[in-house]
N, C-alpha and C positions, 0 to 999 in steps of 0.2 A: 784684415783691413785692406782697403782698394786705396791705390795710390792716384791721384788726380792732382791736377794743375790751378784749379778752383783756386779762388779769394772768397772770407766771408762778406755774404750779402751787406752784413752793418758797419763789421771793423775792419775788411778788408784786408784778415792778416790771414794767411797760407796755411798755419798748423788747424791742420780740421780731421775729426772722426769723421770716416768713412762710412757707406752702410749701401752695398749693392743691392737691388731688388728689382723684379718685376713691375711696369707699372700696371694700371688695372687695363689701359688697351694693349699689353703683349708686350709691348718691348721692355727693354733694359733702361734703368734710372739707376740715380745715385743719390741719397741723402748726405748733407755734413750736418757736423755740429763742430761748430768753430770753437777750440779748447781754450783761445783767450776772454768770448764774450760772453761764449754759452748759446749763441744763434742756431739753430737746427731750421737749416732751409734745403730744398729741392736744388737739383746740380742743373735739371732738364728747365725747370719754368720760376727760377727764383722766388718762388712759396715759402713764405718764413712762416713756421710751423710754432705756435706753444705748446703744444703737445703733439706724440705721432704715436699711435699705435703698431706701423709697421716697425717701427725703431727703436718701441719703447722709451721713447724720450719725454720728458716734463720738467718744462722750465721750474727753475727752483731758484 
């Protein structure tokens, strides 16, 4: 898990999963998914994601 500074995108609160990855032009991104709301947004361009294939994630 990658430790970051991040707030979620909706509730704003700090406890978030982490998920390091490449973006598709080369560099380094980071995905959360905020453990209070269940938000899975992009760290680089504030993308709130319903589902993510690189993260395996699916709103439920």
């Amino acid at each position: 898990m990658a430790i970051c500074g991040c707030r979620c995108m909706k509730c704003k609160n700090q406890k978030l999963e982490s998920f390091r990855l490449i973006a598709d032009d080369g560099f380094d991104d980071m995905h959360h998914t905020c453990l209070s709301c269940n938000t899975h947004f992009s760290h680089a361009d504030g993308e709130i994601f319903v589902t993510c294939e690189r993260c395996n994630y699916l709103a439920g």
